[in-house]
TIROFI-10369 format. One record per residue: residue in one letter; x, y negated, z negated of N, C-alpha, C in turn. Coordinates in steps of 0.02 Angstrom, whole numbers, padded with zeros to 5 digits, always signed. Example, Ala and Ser with C-alpha at 12.3 -4.5 7.8 and 13.67 -1.06 7.14 Angstrom:
a+00660+00284-00390+00615+00225-00390+00660+00165-00390 s+00642+00112-00354+00684+00053-00357+00645-00002-00394 
This chain:
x+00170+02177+01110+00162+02236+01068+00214+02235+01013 x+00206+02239+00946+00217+02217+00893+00244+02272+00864 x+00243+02335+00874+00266+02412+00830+00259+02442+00907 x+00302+02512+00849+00325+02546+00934+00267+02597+00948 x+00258+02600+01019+00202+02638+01032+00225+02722+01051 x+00198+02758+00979+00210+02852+00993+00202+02878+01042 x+00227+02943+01047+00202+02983+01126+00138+02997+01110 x+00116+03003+01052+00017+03043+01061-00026+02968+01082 x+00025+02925+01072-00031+02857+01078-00030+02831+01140 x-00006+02866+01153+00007+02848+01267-00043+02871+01313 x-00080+02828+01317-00162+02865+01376-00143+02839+01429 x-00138+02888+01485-00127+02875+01552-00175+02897+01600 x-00198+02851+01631-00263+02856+01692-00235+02854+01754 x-00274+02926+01779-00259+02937+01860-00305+02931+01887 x-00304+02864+01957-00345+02871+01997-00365+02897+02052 x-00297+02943+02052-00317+02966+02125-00295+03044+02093 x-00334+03102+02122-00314+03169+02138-00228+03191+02141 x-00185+03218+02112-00144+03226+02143-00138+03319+02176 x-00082+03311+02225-00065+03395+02236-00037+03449+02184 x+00001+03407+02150+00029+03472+02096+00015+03404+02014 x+00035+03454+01986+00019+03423+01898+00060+03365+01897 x+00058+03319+01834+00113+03278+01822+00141+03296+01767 x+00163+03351+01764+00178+03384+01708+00232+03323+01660 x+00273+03305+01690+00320+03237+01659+00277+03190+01598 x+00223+03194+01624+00179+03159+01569+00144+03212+01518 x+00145+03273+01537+00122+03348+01475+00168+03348+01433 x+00254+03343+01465+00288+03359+01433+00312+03302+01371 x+00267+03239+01402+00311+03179+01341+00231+03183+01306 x+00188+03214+01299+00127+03232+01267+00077+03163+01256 x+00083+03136+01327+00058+03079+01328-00008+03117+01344 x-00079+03092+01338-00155+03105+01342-00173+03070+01400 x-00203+03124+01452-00200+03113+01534-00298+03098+01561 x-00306+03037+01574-00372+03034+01611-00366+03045+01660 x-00439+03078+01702-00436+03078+01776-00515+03003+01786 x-00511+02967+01846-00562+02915+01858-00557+02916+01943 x-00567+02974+01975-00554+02969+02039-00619+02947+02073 x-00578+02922+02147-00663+02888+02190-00619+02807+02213 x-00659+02798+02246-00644+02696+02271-00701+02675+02225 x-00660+02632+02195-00711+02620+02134-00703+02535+02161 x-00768+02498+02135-00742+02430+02135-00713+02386+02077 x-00692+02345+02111-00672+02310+02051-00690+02304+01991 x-00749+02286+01997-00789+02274+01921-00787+02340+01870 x-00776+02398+01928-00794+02483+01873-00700+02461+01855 x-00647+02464+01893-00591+02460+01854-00571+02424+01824 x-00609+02341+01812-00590+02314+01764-00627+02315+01686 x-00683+02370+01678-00718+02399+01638-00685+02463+01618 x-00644+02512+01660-00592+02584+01636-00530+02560+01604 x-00493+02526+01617-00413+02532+01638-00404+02483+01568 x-00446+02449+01512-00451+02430+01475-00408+02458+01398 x-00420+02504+01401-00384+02530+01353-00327+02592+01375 x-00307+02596+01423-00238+02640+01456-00196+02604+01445 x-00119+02644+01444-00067+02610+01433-00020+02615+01505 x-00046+02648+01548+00004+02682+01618-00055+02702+01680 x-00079+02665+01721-00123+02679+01773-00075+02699+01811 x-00103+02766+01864-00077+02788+01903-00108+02784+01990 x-00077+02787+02034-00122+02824+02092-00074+02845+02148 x-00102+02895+02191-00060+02917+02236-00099+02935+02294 x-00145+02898+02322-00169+02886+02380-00151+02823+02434 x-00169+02835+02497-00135+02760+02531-00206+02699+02544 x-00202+02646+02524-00251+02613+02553-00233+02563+02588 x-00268+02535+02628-00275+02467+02663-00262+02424+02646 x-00292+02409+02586-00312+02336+02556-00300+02366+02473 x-00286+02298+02443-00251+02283+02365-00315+02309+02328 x-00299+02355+02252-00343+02400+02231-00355+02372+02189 x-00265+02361+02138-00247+02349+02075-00232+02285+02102 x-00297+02241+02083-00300+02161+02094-00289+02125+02031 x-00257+02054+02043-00244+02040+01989-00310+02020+01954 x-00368+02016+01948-00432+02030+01909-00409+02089+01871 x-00420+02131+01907-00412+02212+01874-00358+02227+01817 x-00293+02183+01851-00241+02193+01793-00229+02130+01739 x-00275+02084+01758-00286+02068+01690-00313+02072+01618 x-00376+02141+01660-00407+02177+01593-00371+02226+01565 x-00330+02230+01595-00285+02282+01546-00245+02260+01512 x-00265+02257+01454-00231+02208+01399-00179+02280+01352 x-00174+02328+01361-00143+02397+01328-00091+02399+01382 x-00100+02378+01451-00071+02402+01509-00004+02385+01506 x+00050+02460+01496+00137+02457+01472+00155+02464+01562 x+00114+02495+01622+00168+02521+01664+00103+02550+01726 x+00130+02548+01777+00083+02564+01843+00131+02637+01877 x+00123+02682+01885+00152+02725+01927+00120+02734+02000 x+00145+02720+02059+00128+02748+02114+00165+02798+02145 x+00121+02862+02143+00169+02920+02187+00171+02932+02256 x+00171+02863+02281+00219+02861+02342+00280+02840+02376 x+00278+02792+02424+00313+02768+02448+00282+02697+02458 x+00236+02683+02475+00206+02622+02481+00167+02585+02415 x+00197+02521+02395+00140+02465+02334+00119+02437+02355 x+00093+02431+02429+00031+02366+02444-00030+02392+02412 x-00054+02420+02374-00112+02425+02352-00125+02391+02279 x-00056+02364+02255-00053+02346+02189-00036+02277+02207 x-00052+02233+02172-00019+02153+02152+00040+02152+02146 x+00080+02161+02140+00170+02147+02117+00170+02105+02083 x+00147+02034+02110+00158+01989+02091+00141+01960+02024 x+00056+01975+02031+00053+01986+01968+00033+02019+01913 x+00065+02089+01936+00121+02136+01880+00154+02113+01851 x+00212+02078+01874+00259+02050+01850+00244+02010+01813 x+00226+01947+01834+00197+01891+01797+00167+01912+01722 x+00140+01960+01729+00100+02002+01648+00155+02049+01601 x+00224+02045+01638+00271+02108+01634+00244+02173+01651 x+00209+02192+01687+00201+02262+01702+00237+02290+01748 x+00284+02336+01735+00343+02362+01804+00287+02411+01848 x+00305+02420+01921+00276+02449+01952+00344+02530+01966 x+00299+02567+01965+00356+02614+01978+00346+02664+02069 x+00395+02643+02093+00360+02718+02155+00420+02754+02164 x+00421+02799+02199+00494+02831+02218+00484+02835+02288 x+00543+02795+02326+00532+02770+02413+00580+02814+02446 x+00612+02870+02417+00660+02899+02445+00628+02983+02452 x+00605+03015+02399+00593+03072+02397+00570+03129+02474 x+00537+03073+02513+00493+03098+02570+00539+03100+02630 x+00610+03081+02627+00638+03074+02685+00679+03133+02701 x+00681+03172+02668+00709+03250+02703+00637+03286+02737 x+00593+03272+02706+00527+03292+02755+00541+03263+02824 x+00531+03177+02823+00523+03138+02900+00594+03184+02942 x+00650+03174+02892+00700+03211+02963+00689+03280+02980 x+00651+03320+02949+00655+03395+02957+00569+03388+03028 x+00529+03346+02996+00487+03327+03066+00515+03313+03116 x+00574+03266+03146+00599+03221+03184+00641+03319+03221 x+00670+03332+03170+00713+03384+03208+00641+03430+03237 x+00609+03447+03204+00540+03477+03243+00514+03459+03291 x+00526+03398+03307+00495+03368+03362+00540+03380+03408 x+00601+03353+03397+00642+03375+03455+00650+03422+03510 x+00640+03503+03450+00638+03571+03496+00555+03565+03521 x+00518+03541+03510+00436+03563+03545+00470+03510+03587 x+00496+03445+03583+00482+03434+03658+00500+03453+03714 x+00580+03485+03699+00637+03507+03753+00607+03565+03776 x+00532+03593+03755+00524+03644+03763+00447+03654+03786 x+00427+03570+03804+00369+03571+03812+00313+03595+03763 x+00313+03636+03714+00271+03664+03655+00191+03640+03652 x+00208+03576+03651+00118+03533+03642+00101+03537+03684 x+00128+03527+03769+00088+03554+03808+00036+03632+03815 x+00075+03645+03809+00074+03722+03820+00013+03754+03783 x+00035+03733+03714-00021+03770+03665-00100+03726+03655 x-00103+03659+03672-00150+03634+03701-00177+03664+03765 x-00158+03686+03807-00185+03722+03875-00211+03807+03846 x-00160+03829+03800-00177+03893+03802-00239+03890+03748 x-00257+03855+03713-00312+03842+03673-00363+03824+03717 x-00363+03804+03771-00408+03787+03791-00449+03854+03839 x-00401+03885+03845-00416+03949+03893-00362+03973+03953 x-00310+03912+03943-00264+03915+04016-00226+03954+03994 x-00193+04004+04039-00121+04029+04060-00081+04012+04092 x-00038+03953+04070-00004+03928+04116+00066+03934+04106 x+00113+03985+04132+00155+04015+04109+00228+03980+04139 x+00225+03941+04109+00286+03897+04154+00337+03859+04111 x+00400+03853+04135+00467+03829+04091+00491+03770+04140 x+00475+03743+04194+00488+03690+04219+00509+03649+04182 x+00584+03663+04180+00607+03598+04157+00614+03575+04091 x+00617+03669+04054+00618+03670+03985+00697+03668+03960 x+00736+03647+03922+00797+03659+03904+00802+03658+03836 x+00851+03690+03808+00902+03715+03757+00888+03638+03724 x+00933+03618+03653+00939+03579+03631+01028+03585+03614 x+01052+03651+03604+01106+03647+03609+01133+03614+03651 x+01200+03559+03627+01246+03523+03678+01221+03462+03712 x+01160+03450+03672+01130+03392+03703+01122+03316+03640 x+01140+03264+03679+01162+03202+03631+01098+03172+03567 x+01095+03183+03521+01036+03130+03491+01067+03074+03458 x+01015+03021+03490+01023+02955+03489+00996+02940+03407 x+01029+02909+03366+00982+02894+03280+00992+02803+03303 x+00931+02786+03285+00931+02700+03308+00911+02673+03233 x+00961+02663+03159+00946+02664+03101+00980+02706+03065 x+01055+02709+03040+01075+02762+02996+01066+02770+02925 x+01005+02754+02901+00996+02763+02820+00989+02828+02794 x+00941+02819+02755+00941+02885+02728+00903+02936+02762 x+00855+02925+02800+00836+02965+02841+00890+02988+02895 x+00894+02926+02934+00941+02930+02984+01009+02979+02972 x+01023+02969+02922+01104+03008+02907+01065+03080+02915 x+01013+03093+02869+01013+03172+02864+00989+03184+02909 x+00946+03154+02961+00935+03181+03033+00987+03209+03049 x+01057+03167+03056+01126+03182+03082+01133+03246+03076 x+01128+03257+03000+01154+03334+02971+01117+03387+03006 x+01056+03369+02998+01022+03416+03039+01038+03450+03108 x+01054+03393+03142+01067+03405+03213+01113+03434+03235 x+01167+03426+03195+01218+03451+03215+01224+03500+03180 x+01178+03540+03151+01180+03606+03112+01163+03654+03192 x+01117+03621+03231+01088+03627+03297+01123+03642+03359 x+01186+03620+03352+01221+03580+03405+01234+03547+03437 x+01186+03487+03420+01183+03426+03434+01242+03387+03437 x+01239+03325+03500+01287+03303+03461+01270+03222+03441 x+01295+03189+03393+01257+03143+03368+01277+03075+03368 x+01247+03025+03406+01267+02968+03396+01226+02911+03353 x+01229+02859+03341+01193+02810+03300+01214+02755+03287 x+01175+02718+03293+01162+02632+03304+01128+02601+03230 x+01173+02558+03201+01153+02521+03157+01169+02443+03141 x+01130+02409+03144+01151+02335+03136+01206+02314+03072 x+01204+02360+03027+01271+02348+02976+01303+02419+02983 x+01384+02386+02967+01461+02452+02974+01414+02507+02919 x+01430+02557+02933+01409+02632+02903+01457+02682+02912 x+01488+02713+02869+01524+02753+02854+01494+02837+02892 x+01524+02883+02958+01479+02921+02975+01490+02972+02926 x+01429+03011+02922+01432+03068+02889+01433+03150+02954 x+01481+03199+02939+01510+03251+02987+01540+03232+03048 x+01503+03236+03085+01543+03209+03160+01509+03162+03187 x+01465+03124+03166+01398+03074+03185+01446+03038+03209 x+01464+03011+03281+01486+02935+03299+01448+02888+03314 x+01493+02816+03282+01434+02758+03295+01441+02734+03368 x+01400+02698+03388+01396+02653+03462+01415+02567+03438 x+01446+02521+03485+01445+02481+03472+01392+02437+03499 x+01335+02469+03544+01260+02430+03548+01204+02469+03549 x+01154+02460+03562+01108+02500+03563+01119+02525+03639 x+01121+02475+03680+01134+02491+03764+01174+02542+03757 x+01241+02566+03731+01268+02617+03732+01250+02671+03710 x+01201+02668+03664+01185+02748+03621+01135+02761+03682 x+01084+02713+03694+01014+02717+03769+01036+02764+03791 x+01104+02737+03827+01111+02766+03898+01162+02836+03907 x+01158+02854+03829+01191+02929+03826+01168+02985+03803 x+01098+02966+03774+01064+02999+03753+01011+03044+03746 x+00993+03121+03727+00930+03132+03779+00882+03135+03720 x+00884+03114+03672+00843+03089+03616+00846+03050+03562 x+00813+02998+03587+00807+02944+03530+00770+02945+03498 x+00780+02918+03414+00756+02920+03360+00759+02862+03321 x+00679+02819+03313+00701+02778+03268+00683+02787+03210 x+00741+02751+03169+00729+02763+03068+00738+02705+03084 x+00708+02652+03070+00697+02578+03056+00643+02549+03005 x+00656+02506+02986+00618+02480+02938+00566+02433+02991 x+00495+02418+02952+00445+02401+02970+00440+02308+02954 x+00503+02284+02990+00520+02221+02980+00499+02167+03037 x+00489+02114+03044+00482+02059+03073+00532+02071+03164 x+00600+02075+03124+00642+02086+03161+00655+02137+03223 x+00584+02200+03196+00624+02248+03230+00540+02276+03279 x+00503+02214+03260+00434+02223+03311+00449+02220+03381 x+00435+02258+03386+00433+02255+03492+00488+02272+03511 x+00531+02316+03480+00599+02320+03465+00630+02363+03536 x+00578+02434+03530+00580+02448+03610+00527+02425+03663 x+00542+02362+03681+00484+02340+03750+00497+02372+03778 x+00475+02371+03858+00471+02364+03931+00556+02374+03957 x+00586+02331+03936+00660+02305+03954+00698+02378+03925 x+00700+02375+03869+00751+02418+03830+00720+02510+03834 x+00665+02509+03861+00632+02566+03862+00674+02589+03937 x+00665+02545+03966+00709+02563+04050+00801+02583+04043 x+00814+02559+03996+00873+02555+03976+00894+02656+03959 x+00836+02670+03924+00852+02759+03910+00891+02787+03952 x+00894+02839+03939+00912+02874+04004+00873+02920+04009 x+00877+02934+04092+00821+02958+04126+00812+03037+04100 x+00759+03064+04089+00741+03114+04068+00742+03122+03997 x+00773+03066+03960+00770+03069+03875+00693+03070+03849 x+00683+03096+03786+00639+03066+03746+00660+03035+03707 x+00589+02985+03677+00589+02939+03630+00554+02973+03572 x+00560+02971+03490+00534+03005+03428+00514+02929+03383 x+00482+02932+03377+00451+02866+03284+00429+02885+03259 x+00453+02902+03185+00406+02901+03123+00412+02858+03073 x+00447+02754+03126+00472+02737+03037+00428+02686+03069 x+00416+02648+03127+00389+02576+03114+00347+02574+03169 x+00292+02552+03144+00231+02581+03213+00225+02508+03282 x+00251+02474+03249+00239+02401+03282+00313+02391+03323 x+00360+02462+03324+00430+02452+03364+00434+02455+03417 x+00372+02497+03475+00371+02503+03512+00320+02505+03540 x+00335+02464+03633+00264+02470+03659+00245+02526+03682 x+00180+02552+03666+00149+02615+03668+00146+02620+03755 x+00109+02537+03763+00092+02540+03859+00149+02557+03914 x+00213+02525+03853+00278+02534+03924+00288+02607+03901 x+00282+02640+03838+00300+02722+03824+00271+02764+03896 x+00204+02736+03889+00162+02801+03915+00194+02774+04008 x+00201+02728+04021+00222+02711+04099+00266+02748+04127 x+00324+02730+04054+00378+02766+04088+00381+02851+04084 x+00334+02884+04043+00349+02961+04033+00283+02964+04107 x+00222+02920+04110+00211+02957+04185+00227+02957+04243 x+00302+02893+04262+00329+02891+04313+00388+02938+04318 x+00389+02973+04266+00464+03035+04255+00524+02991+04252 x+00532+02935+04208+00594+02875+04208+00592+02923+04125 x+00554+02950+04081+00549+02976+04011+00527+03061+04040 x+00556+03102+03967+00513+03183+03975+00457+03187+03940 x+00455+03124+03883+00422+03148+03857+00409+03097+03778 x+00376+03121+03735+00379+03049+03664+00355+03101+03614 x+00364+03082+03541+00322+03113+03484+00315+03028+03424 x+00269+03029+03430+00239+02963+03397+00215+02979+03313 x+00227+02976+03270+00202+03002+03208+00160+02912+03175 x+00204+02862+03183+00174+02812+03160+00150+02759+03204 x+00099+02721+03208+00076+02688+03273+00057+02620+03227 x+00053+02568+03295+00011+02500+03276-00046+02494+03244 x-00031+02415+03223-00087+02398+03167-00150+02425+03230 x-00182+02436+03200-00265+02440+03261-00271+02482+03272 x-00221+02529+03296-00231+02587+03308-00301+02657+03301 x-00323+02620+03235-00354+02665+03194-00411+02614+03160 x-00463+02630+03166-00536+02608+03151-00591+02644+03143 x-00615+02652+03080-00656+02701+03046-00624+02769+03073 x-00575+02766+03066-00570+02843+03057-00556+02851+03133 x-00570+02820+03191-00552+02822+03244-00499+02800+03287 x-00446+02855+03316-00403+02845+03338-00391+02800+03430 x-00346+02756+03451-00352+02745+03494-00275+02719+03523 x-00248+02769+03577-00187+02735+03609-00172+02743+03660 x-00120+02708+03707-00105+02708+03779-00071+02796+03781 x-00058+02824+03743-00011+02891+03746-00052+02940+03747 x-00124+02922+03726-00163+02970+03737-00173+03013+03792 x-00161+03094+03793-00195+03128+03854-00118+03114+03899 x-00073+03075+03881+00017+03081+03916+00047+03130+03920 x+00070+03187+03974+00087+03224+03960+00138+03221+03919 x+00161+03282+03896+00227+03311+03828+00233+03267+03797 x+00190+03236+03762+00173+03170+03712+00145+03200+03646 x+00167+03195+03577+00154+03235+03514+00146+03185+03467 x+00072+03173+03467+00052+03106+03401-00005+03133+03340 x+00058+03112+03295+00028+03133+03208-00004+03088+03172 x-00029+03099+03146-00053+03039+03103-00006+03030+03040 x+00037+02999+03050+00078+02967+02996+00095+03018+02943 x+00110+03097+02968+00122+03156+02899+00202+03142+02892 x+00249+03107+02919+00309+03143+02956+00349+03146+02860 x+00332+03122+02818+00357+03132+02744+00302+03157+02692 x+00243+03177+02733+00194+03190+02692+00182+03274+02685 x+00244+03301+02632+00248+03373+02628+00227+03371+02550 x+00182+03461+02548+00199+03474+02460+00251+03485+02416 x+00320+03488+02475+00378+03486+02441+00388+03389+02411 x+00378+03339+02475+00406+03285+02461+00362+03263+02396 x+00300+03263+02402+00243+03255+02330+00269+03286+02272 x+00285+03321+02295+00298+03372+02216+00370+03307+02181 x+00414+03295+02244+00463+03261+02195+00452+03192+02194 x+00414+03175+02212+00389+03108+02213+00360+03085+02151 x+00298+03132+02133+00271+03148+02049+00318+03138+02010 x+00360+03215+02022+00444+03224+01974+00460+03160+01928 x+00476+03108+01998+00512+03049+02010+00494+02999+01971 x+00421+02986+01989+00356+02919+01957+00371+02939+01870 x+00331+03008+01841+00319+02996+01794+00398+03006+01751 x+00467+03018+01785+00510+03020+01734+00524+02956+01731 x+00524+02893+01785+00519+02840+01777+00477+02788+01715 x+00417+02824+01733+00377+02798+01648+00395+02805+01614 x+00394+02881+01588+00391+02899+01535+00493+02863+01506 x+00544+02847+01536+00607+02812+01510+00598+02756+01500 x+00530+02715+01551+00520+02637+01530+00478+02643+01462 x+00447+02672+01444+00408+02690+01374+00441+02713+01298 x+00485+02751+01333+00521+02777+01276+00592+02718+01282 x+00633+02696+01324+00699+02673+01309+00695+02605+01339 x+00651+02578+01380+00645+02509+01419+00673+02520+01496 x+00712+02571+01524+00746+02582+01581+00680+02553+01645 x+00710+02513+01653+00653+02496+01729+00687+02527+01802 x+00722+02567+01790+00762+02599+01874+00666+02642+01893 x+00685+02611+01951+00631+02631+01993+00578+02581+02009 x+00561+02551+01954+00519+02474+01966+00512+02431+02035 x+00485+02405+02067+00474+02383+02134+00480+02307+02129 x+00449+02274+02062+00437+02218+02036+00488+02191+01970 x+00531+02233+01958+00565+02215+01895+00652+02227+01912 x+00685+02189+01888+00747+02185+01871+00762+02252+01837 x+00816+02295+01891+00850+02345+01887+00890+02379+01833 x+00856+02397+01773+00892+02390+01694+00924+02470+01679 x+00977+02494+01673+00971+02576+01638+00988+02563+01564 x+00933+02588+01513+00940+02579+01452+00989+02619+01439 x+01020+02617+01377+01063+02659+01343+01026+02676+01306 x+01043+02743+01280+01030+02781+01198+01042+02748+01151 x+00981+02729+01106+00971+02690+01030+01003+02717+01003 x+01042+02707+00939+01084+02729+00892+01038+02722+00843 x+01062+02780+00781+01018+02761+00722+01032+02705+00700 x+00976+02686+00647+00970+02620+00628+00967+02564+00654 x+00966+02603+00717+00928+02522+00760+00859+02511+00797 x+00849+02468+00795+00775+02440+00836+00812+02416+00900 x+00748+02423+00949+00751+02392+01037+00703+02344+01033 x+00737+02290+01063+00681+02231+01052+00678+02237+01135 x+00628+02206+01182+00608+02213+01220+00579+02145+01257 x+00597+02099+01281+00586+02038+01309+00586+02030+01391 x+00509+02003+01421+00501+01976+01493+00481+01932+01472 x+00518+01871+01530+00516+01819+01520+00517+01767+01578 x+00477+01708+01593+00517+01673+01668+00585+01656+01686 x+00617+01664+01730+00682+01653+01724+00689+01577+01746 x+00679+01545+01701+00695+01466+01691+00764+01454+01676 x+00802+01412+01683+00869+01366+01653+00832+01364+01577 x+00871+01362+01529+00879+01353+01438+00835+01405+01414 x+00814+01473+01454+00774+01499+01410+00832+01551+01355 x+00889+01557+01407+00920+01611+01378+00946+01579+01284 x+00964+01513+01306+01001+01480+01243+00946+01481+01193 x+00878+01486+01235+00824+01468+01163+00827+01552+01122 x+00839+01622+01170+00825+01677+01162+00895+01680+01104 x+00953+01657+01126+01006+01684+01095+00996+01657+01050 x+00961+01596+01025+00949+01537+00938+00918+01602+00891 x+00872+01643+00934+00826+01682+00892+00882+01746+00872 x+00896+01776+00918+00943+01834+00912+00994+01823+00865 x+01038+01765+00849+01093+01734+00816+01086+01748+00752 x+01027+01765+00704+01016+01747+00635+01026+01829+00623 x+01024+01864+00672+01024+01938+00651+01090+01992+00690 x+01102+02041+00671+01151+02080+00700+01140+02121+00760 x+01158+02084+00810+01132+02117+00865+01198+02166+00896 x+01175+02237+00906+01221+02297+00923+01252+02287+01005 x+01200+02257+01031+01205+02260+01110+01132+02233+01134 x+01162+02184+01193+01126+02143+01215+01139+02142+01296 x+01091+02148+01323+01087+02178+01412+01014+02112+01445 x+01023+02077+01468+00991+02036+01512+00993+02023+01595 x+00924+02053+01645+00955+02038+01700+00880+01996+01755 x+00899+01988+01788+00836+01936+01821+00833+01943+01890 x+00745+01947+01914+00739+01979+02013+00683+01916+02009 x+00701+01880+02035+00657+01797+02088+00631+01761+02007 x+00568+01776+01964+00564+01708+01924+00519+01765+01865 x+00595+01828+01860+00560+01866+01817+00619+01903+01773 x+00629+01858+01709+00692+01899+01660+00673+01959+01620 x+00728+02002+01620+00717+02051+01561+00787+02052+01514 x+00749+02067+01450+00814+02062+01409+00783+02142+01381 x+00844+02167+01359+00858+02224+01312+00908+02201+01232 x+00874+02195+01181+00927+02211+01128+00931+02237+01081 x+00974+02254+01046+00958+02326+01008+00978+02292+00937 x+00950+02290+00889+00960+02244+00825+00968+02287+00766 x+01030+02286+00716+01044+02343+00672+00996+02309+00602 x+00934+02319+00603+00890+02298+00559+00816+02339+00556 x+00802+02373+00537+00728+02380+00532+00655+02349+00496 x+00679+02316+00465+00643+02260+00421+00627+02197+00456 x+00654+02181+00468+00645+02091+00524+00627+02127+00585 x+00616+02177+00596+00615+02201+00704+00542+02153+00741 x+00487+02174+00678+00430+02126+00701+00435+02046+00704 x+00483+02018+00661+00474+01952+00640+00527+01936+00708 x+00577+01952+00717+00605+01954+00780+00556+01922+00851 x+00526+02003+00837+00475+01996+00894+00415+01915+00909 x+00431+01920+00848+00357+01854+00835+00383+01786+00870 x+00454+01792+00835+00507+01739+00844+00486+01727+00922 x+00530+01790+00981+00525+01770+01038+00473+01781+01082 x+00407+01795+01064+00352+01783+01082+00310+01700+01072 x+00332+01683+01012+00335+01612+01026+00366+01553+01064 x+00406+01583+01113+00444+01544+01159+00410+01538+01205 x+00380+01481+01249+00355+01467+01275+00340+01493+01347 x+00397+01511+01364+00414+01548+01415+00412+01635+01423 x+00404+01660+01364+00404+01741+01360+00325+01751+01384 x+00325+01819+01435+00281+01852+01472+00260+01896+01400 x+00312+01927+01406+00293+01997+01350+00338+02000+01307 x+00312+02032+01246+00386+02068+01204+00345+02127+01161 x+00388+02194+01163+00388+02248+01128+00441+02277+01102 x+00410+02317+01066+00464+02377+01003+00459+02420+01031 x+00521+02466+01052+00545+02553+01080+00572+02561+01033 
């Protein structure tokens, strides 16, 4: 892109419904399509043709924004997803075309811990039992074995960002809080760490995992380490569905070795057409969600917030913070009389010396270059307005440049 592209000249297509407005994009007076539905390929590589910013904020299965699809978008500056998850998009090749992907992966996690602390008091308190029976017609008026949460230990197996503010939570409660993390972590209030997991197990009367959905951390509570709890604890997940076995869960809460579980995220399979299926089913004091535990109209609302202020700074200044697929850039504020030249590029050995031959003939104010696996970005800001295109032409002819634009 050869001249800089205005805010009225910015068409942005949403494919999916959202909960609240994207006002972020009203306010930079960019012109908003709606194209909602599972469309196939062939209908989105026939829409998305002339947009400059596709959006969506639904979860799917399977890749939407295929690289077919994003090759017809020849206008296409930027992808926003308002979630937490980009398997529905190519990354790969996004990038490859320069298109940054934007999501915001943090916004939803004061939701998951304010669930996790919810779960806690229904279980110590039996709750799901109860109101399942009394829906059904029963009166079954009984506290067997209900207790307080005050003064009682929670186990965090993961201290990130969820994990920490669980902490806070808990001990707003009276909890008291321990936590297990494979790297040193600084505690936040009175949170103490454990030096194994065996130690947090076996002190704990509720465990919680915040873990990432890694290779590493599959099967994470078997059979073995499930025995390891302590007796009468519960177990809570809302981060990695493949961490734990569901078959040794449900064994041990019906032999009374567990009180009890709240499951929010489950295994691949789990779920087929719409149909649910697990060993925890019908377990007593067992509480399984379907994957809401960050899915609030508070966390959406800032998730939106998040996505389109992300665009709308990669549009207006080049800033890629937030990008999933791009090298981590915060633009600075243009000064008058200058142009932003704008360069993606492969990150090869000699491309930079060929970039700096071009840059050299002119006055460059500031110059910012940074690179993520076999994908460069340069920023530079050139005190010229007359040469800005010929510039451009310059390093678009390098063999190696993906993209280049004017901000």
């Amino acid at each position: 892109m050869f001249s800089p592209l205005g805010s009225k000249d910015v068409r942005v297509l949403l494919l999916d419904p959202l909960p609240v407005a994207a006002t972020g994009f009203d306010d930079a007076r960019y012109e908003v399509d709606e194209y909602f539905g599972d469309h196939t390929e062939a209908d989105l590589v026939k829409r998305i043709t002339e947009y400059n910013v596709v959006c969506l904020s639904r979860e799917r299965d399977s890749e939407y924004l295929t690289d077919e699809v994003l090759r017809s978008g020849h206008r296409l500056l930027a992808i926003g997803v308002f979630g937490t998850l980009s398997n529905q998009v190519n990354l790969q090749a996004a990038a490859q075309m320069g298109i940054p992907v934007f999501t915001a992966p943090y916004q939803h996690q004061h939701s998951a811990a304010e669930l996790i602390i919810s779960n806690i008091v229904i279980l110590a308190r039996q709750i799901g039992d109860r109101s399942r029976e009394i829906h059904r017609g029963e009166w079954n008026k009984t506290s067997s074995n209900c207790v307080e949460v005050r003064g009682k230990t929670l186990g965090i197996v993961g201290y990130g960002h969820v994990g920490s503010q669980l902490g806070v939570m808990a001990e707003a409660l009276s909890l008291r809080v321990l936590f297990y993390d494979a790297v040193s972590l600084m505690p936040i209030g009175r949170a103490q760490p454990t030096d194994s997991l065996d130690e947090l197990l076996a002190q704990s009367d509720y465990v919680s995992l915040n873990i990432s959905a890694s290779p590493e951390n599959v099967n994470l509570f078997n059979k073995d380490v499930i025995a390891k709890m302590k007796k009468g604890s519960c177990l809570i997940n809302v981060s990695a569905g493949d961490a734990v076995d569901q078959q040794a869960l449900a064994d041990a809460i019906k032999s009374g070795h567990l009180a009890g579980a709240a499951i929010d995220i489950h295994p691949p399979g789990s779920v087929s057409s719409k149909t649910f299926t697990s060993p925890l089913q019908n377990v007593p004091n067992v509480i399984l969600t379907p994957s809401i535990a960050g899915d609030t109209v508070d966390a959406r609302r800032r998730i939106i917030a998040e996505v389109t202020t992300h665009v709308v700074r990669y549009i207006r200044d080049g800033t890629t913070t937030g990008a999933v697929n791009f090298p981590s850039v915060a633009a600075w504020p243009l000064k008058p009389g200058m142009r932003r030249i704008i360069c993606m590029h492969r990150n090869i050995r000699g491309l930079l010396r060929e970039i700096d031959h071009v840059l050299s003939a002119y006055n460059v104010g500031k110059q910012v270059l940074d690179t993520k696996d076999t994908l460069g970005y340069l920023i530079a800001d050139v005190a010229t307005e007359q040469v800005t295109t010929e510039i451009v032409s310059q390093l678009a002819m390098l063999a190696n440049t993906i993209r280049t634009r004017i901000v």
